[in-house]
Backbone as CSV, one residue per row, in Angstrom:
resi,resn,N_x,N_y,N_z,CA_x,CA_y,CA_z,C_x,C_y,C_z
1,UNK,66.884,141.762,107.189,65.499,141.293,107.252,65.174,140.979,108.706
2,UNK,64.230,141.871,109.255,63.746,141.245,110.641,62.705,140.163,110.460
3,UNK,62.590,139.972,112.288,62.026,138.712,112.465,60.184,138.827,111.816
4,UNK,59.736,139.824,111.742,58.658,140.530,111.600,58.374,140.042,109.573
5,UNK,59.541,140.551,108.969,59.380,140.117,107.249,59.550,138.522,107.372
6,UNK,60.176,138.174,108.170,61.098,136.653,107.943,59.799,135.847,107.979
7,UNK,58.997,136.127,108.929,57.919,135.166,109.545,56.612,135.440,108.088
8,UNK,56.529,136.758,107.689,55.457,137.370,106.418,56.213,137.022,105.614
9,UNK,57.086,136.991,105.232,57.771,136.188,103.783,57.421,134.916,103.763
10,UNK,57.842,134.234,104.421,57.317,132.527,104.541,55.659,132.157,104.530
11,UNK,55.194,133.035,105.398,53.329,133.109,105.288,52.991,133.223,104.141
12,UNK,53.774,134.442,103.150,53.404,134.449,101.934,53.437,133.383,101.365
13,UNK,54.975,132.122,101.539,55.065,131.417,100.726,54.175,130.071,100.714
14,UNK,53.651,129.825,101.781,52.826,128.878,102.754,51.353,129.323,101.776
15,UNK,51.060,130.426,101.692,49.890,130.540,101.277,49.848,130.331,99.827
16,UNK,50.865,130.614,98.873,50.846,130.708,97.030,51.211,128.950,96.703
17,UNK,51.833,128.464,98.112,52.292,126.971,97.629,51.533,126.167,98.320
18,UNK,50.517,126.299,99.140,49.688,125.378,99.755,50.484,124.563,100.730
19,UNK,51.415,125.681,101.266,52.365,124.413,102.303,51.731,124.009,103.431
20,UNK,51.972,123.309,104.123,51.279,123.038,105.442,51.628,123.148,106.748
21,UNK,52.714,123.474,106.743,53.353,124.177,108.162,54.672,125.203,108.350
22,UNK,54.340,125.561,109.026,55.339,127.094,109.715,56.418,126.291,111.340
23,UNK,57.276,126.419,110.797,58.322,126.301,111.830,59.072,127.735,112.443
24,UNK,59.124,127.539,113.492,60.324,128.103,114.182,61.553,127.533,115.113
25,UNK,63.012,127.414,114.884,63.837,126.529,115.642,64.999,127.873,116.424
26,UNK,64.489,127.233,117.163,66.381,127.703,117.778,67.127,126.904,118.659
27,UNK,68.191,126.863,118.401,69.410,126.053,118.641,70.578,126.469,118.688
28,UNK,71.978,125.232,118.155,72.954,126.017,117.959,73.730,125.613,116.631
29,UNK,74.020,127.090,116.247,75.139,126.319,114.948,76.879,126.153,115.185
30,UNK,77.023,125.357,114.914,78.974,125.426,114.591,79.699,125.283,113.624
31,UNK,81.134,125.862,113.542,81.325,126.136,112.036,83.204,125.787,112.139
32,UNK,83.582,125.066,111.559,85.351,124.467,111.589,86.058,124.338,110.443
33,UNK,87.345,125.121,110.328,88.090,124.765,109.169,87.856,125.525,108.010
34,UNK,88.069,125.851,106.898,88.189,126.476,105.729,88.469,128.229,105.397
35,UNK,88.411,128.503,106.764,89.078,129.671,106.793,90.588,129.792,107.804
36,UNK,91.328,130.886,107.007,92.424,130.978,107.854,92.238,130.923,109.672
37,UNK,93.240,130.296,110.260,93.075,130.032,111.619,91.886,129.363,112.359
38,UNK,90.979,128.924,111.278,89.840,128.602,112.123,90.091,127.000,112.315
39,UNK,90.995,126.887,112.881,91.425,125.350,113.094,90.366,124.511,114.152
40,UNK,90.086,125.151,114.897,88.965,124.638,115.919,87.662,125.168,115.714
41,UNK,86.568,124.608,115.979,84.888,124.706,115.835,84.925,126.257,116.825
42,UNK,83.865,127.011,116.301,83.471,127.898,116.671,81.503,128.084,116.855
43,UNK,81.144,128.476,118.120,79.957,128.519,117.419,78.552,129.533,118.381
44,UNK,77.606,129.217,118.302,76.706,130.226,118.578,75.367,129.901,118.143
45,UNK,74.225,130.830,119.358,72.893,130.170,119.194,72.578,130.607,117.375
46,UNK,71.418,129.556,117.130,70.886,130.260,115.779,69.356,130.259,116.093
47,UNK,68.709,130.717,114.701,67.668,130.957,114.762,67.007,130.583,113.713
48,UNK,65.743,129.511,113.112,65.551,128.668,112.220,64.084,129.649,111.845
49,UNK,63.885,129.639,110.681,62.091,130.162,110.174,62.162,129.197,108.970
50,UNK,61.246,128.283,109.446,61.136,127.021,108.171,59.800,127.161,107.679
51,UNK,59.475,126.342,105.897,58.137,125.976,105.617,58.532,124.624,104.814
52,UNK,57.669,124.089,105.463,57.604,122.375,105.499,56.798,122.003,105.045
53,UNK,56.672,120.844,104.145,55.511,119.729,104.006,56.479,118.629,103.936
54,UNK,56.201,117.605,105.414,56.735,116.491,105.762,56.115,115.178,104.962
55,UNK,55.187,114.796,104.038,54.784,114.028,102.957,53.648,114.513,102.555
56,UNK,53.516,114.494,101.271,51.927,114.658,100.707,52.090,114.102,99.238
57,UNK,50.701,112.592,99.516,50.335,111.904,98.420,50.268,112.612,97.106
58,UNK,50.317,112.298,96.012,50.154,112.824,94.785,48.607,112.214,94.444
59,UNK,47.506,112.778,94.740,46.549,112.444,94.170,45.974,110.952,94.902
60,UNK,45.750,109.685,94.901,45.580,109.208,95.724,46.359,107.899,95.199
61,UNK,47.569,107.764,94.612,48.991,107.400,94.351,49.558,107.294,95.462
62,UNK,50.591,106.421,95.618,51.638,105.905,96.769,52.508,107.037,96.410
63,UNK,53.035,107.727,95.438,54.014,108.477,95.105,53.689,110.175,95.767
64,UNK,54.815,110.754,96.082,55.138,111.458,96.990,55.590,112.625,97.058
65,UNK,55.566,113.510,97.094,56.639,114.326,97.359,56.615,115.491,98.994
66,UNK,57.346,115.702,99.109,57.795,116.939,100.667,59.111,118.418,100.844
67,UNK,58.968,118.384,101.244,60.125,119.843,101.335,59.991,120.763,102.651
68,UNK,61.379,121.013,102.425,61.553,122.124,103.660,62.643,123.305,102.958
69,UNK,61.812,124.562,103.417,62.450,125.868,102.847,62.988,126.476,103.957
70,UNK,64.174,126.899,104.558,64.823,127.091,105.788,65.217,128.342,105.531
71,UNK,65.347,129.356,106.281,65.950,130.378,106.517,67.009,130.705,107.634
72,UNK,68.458,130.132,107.684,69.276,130.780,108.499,69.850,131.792,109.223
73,UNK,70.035,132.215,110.870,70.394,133.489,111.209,71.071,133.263,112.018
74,UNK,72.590,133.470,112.346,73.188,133.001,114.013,73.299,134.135,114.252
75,UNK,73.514,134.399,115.532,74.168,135.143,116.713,75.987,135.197,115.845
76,UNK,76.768,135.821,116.529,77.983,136.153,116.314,79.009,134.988,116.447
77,UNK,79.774,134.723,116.212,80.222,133.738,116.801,81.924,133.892,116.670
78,UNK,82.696,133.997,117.695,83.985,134.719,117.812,85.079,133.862,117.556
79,UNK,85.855,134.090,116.590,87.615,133.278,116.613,89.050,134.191,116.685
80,UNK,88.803,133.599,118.067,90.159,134.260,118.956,91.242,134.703,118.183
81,UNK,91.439,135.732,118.393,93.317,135.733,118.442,94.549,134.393,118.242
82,UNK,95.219,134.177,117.440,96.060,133.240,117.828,97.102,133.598,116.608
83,UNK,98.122,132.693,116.727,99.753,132.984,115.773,99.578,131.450,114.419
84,UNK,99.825,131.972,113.677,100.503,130.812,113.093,101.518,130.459,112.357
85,UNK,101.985,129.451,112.632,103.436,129.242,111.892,102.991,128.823,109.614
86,UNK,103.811,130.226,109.155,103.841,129.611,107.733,105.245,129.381,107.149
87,UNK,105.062,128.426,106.433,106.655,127.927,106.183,106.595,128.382,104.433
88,UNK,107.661,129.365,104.280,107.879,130.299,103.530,108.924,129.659,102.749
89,UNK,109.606,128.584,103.317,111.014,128.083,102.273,111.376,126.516,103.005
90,UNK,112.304,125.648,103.041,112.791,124.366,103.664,113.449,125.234,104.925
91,UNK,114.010,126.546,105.129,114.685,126.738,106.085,114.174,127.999,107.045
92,UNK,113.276,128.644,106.089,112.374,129.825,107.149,111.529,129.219,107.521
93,UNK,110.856,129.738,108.726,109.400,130.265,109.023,108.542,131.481,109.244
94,UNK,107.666,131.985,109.258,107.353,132.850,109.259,106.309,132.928,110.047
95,UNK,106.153,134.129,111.438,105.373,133.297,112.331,104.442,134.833,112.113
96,UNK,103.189,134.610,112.068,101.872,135.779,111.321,100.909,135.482,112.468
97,UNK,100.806,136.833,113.003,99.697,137.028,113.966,97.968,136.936,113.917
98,UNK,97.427,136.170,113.696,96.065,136.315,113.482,94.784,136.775,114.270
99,UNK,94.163,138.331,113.217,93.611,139.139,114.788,92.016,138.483,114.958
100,UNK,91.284,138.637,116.051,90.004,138.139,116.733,89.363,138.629,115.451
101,UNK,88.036,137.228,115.001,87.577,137.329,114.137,86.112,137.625,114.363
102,UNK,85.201,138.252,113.834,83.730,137.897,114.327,82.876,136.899,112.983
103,UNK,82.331,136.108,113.168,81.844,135.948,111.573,80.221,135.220,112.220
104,UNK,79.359,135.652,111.016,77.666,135.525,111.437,77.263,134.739,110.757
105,UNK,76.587,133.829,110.071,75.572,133.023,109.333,74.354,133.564,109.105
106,UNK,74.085,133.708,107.908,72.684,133.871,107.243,72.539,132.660,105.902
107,UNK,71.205,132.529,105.877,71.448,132.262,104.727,70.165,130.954,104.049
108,UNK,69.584,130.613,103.106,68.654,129.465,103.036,69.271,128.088,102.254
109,UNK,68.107,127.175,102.797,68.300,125.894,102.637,67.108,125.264,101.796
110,UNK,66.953,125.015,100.818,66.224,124.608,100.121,66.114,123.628,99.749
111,UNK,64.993,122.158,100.183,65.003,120.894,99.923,63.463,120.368,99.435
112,UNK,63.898,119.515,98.103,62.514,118.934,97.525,62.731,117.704,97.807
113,UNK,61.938,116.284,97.972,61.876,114.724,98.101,60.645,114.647,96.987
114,UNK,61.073,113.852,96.210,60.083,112.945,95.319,60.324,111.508,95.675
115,UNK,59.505,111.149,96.090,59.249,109.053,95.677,58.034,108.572,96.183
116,UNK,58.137,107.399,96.612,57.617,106.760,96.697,56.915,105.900,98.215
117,UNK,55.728,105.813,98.316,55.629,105.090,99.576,55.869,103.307,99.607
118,UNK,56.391,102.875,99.970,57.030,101.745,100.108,55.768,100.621,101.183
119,UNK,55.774,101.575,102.180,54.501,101.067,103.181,53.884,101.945,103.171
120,UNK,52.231,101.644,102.858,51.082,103.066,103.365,49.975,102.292,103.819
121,UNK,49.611,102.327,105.093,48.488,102.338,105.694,47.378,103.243,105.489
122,UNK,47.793,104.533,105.926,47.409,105.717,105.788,47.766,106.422,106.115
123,UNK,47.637,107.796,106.081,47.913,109.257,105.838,49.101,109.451,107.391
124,UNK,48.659,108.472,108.325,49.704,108.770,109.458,50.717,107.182,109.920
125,UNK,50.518,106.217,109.156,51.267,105.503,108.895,52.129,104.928,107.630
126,UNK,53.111,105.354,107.523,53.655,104.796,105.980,55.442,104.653,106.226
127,UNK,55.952,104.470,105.569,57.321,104.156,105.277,57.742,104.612,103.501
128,UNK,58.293,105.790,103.517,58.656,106.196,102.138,60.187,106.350,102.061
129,UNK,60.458,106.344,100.670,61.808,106.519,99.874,61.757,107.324,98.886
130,UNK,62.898,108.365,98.644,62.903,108.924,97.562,63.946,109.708,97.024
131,UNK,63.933,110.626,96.125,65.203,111.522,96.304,65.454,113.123,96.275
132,UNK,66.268,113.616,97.168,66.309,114.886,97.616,67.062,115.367,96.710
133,UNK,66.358,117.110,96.028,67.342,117.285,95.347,67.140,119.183,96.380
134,UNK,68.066,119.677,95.931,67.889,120.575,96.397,69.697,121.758,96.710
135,UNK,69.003,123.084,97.625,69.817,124.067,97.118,70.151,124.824,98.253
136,UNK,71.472,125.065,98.627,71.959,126.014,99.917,73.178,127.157,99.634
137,UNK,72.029,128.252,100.154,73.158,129.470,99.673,73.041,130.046,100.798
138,UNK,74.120,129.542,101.690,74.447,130.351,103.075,75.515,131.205,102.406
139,UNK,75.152,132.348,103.447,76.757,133.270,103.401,77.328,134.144,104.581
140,UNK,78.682,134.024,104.791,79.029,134.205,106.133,79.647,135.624,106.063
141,UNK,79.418,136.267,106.897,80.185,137.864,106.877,81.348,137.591,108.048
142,UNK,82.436,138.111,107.182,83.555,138.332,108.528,84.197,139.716,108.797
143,UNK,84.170,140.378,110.395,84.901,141.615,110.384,85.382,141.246,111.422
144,UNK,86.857,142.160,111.914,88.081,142.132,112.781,87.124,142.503,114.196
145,UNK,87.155,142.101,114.906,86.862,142.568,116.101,87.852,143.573,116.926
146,UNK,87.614,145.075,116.685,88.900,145.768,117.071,88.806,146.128,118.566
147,UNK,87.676,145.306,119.159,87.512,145.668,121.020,88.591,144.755,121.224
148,UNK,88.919,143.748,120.699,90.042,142.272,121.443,91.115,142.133,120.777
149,UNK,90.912,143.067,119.457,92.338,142.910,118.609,93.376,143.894,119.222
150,UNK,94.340,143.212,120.172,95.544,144.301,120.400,96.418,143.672,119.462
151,UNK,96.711,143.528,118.143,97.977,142.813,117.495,98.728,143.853,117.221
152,UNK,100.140,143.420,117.108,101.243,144.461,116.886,101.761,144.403,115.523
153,UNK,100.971,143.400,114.837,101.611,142.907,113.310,100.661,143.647,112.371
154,UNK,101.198,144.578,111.790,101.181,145.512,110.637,99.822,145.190,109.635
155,UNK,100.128,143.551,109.243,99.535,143.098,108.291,98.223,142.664,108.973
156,UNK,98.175,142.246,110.010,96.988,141.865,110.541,96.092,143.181,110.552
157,UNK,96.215,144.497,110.679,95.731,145.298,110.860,94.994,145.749,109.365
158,UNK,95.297,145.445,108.592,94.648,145.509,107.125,93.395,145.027,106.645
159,UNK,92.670,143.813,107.637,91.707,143.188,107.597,90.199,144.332,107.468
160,UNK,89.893,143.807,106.410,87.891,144.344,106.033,87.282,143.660,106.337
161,UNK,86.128,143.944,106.332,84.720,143.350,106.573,84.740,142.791,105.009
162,UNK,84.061,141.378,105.158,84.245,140.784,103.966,82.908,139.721,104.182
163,UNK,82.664,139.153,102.789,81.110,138.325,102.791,81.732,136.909,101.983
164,UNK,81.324,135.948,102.430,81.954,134.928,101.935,80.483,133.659,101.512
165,UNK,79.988,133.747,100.195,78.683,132.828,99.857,79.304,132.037,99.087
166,UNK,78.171,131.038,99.432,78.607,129.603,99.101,77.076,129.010,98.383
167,UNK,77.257,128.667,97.233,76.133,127.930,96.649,76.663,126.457,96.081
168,UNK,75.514,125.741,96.993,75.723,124.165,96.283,74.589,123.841,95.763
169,UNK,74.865,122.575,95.557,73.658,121.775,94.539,73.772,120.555,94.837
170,UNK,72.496,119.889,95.720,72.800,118.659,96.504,71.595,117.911,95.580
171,UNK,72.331,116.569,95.495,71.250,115.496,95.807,71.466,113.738,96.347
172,UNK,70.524,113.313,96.630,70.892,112.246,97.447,69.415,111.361,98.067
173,UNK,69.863,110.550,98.480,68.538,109.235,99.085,67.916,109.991,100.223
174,UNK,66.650,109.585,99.874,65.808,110.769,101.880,64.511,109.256,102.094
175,UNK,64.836,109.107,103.472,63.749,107.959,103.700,62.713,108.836,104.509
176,UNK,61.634,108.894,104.758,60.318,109.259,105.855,59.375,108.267,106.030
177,UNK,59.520,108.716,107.733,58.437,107.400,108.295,57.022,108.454,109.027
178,UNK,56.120,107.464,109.223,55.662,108.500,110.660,54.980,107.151,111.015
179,UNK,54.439,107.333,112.175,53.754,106.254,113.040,52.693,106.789,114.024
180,UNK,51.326,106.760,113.941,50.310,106.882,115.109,49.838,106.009,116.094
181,UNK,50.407,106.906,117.694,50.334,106.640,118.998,48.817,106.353,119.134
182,UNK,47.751,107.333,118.643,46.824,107.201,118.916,46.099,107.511,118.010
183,UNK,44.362,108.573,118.004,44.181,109.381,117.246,44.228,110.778,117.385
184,UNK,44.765,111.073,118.134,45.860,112.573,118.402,46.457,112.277,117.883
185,UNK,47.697,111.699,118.209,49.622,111.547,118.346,50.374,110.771,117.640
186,UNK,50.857,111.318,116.526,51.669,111.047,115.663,53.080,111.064,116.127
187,UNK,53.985,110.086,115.631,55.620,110.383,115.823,56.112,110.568,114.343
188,UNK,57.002,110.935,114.092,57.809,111.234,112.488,59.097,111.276,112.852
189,UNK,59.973,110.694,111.606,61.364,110.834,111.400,61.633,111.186,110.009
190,UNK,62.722,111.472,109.614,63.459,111.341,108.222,65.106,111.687,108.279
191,UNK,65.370,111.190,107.266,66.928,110.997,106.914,67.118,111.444,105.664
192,UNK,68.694,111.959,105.446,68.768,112.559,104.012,70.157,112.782,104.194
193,UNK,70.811,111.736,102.644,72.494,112.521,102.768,72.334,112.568,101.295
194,UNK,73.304,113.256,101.332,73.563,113.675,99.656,74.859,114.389,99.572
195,UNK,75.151,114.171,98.155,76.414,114.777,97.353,75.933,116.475,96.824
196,UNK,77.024,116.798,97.262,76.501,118.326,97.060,77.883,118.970,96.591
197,UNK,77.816,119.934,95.197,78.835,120.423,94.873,77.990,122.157,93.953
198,UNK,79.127,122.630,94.029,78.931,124.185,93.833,80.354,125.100,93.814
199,UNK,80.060,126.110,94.415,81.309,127.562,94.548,80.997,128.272,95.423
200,UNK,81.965,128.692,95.923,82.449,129.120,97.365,83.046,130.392,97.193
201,UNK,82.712,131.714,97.376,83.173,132.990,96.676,83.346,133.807,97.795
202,UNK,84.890,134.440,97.843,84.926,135.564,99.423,85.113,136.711,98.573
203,UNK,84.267,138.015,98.929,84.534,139.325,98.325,85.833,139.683,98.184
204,UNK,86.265,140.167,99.438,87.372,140.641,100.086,88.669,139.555,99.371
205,UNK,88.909,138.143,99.509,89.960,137.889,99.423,90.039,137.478,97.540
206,UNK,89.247,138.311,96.475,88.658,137.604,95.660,89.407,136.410,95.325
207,UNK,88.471,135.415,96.277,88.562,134.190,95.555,87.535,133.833,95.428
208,UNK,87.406,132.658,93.952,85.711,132.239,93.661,86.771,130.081,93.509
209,UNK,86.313,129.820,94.317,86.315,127.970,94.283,85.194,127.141,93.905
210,UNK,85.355,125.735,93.594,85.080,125.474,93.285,84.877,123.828,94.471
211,UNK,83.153,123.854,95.042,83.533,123.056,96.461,82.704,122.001,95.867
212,UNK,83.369,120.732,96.776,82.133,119.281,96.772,82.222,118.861,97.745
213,UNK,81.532,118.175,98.201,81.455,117.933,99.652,79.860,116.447,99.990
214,UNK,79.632,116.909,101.039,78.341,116.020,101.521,77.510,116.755,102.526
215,UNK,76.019,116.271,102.480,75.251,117.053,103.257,74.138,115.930,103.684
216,UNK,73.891,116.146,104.794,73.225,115.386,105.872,71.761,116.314,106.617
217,UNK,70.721,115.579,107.035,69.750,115.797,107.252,69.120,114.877,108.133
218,UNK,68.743,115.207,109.507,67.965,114.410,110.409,66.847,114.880,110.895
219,UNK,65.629,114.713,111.289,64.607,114.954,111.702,63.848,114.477,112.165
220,UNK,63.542,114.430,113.464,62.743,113.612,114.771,61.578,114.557,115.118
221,UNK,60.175,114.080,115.465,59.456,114.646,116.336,58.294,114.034,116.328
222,UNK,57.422,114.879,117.240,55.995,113.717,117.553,55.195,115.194,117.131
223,UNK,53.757,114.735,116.599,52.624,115.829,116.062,51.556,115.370,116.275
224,UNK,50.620,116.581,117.146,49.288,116.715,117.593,48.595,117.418,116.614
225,UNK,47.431,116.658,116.200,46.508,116.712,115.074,45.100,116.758,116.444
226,UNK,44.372,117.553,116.638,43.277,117.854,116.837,42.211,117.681,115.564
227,UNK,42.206,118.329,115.139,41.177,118.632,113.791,41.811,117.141,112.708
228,UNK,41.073,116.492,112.349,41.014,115.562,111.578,39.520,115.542,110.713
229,UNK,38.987,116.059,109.713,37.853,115.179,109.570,37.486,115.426,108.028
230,UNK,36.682,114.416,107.378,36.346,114.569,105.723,35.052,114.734,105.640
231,UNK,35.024,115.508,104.361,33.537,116.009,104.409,33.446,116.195,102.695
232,UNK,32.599,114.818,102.607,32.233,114.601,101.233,30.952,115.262,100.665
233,UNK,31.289,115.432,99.065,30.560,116.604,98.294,30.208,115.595,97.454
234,UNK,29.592,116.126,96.355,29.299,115.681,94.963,29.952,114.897,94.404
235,UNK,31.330,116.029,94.180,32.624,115.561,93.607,33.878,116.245,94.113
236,UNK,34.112,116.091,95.284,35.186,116.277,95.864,35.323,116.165,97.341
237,UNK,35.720,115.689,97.803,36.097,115.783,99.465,36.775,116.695,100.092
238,UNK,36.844,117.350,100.677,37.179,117.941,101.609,37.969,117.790,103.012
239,UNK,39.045,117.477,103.044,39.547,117.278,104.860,40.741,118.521,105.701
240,UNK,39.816,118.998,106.011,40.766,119.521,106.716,41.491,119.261,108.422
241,UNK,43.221,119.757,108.319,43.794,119.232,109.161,44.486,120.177,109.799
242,UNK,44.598,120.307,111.375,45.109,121.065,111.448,45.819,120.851,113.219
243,UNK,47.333,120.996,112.807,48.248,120.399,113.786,49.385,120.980,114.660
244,UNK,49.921,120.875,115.506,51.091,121.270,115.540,52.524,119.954,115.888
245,UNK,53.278,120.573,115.675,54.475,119.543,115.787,55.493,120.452,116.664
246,UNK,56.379,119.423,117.086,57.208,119.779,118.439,58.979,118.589,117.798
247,UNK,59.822,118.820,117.291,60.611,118.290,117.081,62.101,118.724,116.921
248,UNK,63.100,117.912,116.536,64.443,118.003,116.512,65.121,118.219,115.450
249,UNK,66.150,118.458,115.170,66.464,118.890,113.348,68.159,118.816,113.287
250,UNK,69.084,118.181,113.413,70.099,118.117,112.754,70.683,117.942,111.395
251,UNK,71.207,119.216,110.871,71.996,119.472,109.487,73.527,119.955,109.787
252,UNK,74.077,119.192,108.560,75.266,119.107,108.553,75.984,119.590,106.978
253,UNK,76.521,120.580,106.598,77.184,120.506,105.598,78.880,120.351,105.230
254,UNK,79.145,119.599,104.581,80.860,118.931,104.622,81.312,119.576,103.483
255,UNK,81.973,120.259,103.316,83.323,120.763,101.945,84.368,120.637,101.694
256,UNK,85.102,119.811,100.738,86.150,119.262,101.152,87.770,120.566,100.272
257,UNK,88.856,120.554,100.947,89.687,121.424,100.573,89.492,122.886,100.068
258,UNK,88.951,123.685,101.494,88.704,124.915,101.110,89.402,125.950,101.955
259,UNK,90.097,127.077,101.597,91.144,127.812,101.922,91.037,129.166,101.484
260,UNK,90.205,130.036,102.572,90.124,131.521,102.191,90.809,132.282,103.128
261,UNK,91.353,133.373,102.722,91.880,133.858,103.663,91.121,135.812,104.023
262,UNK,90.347,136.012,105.346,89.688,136.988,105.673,90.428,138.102,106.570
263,UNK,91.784,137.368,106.297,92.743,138.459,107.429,93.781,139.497,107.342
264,UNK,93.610,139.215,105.815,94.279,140.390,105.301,96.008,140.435,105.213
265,UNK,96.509,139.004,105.842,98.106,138.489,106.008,98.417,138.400,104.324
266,UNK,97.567,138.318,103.036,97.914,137.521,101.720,98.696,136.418,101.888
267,UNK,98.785,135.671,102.999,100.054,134.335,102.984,98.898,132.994,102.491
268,UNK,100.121,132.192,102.615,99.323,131.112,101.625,98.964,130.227,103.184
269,UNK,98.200,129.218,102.969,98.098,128.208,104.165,97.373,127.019,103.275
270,UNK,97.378,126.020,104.295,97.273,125.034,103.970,95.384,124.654,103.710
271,UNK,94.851,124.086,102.780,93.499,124.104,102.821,92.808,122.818,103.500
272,UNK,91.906,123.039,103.934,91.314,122.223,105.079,89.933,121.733,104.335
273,UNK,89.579,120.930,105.321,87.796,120.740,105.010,87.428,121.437,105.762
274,UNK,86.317,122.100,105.202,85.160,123.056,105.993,83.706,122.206,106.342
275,UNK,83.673,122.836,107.914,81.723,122.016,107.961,81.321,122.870,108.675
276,UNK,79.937,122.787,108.450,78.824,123.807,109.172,77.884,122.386,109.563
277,UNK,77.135,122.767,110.673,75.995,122.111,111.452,75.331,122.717,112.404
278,UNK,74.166,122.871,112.858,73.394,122.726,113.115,72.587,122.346,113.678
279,UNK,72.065,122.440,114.932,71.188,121.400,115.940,70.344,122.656,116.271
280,UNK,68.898,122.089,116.223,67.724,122.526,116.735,66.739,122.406,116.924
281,UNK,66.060,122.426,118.153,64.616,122.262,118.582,63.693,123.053,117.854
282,UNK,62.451,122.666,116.758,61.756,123.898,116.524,60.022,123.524,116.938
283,UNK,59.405,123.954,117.349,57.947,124.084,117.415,56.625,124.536,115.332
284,UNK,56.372,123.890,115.390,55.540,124.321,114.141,54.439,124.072,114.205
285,UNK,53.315,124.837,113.551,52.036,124.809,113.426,51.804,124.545,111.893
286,UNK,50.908,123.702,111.692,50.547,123.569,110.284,48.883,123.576,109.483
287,UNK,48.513,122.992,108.860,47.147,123.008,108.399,47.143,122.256,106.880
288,UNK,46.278,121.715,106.306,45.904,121.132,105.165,44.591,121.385,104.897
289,UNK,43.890,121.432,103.664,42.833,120.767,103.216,42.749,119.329,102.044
């Protein structure tokens, strides 16, 4: 999917769901643990296409709801060459060459908040609580990099291109604030952790697991609202809004004891926790009526 559908897919969805803003982020992602040899973080720029609604009243109720629909894409991101020791008995070892890996990130993030406003002034001051439920099906492709792979070990040379998806099912507490500087300039935050469990499936090595873990959510930024204004009818009002936002976005996903192997050795190893994260600046434009 190019950048061209990515951006018209989301427009579509912005328009059938009445969302109110279009993001774009780029940053960087990093990724540690749950695959063979990937003992150290690996990582690489990404590329974010979000659709957001950061709060919207239910009718003219304190109660709430918001969401963000994310679309994941990194750059490549390389794990070296290296050996590792597997212990095959109390008195062998067995020392297995592991060849240069490439592996990419794609993949979406899907988050709903229902609750409640706790503090509401109005529409650009409030303090809410509620709870996130929601859905992430990243999936990572891995192939041998044969420009850097000089290995001399037989078995290492056996390695495919292989796809490794992961679907969870999170939910958990999400607070949102926002606060107005002026009548331009808005600031916003939110927070969100949650318990998240699912399955973890690699083509190539068929294995299908079974993961739980935790998932985290931060979000900082300030938003310029030009257009503010209501325009009363008969029987209905009218306001339209129309803004852009400039902010920060850290996500984090945690899996605990996960152990695939993409290298084609069949040896056993020891299973690790796996995490993926995420940091990025994105720019968005939005609109309401």
């Amino acid at each position: 999917m190019n950048n061209i559908l990515k951006i018209g897919f989301i427009g579509l969805l912005a328009t059938i769901t009445h969302a109110s803003e279009v993001d774009y982020g780029k940053g960087t992602f990093e990724m540690s643990g749950g695959f063979v040899g990937l003992d150290k973080a690996i990582s690489a720029d990404i590329s974010t296409y979000s659709m957001v609604e950061q709060h919207k009243n239910i009718g003219s109720s304190n109660w709430f709801y918001k969401y963000n629909f994310t679309w994941y894409d990194s750059d490549q991101m390389v794990q070296g060459q290296s050996s590792t020791n597997n212990v095959g008995s109390a008195v062998s070892v067995d020392l297995t060459t592991q060849p240069t890996i490439d592996y990419r990130l794609q993949g979406l993030d899907l988050n709903l908040v229902l609750g409640k406003d706790l503090i509401h002034s109005d529409e650009n001051n409030y303090f809410a609580a509620g709870i996130m439920l929601g859905i992430s099906i990243p999936w990572i492709d891995s192939k041998d990099d044969d420009d850097n792979d000089d290995s001399s070990d037989d078995d290492s040379d056996s390695m495919e291109d292989s796809k490794t998806t992961i679907y969870t099912y999170k939910v958990g507490p999400s607070i949102t604030v926002r606060k107005s500087l002026n009548s331009f300039f808005t600031i916003y935050g939110s927070g969100t952790y949650a318990y998240q469990t699912g399955t973890m499936k690699n083509d190539y090595a068929d294995s299908d697991l079974t993961v739980n873990g935790t998932f985290q959510e931060y979000d900082f930024g300030i938003r310029f609202q030009p257009v503010s204004e209501d325009y009363e009818f008969d029987w209905i009002t009218i306001s339209p809004r129309l803004y852009a936002t400039l902010g920060y976005r850290y996500t984090s996903w945690d899996l605990d004891d996960i152990n695939i192997d993409v290298t084609g050795t069949g040896r056993s190893f020891t299973q690790m926790d796996f995490n993926m994260n995420s940091k990025v600046t994105y720019f968005g434009l939005g609109y309401s009526f």
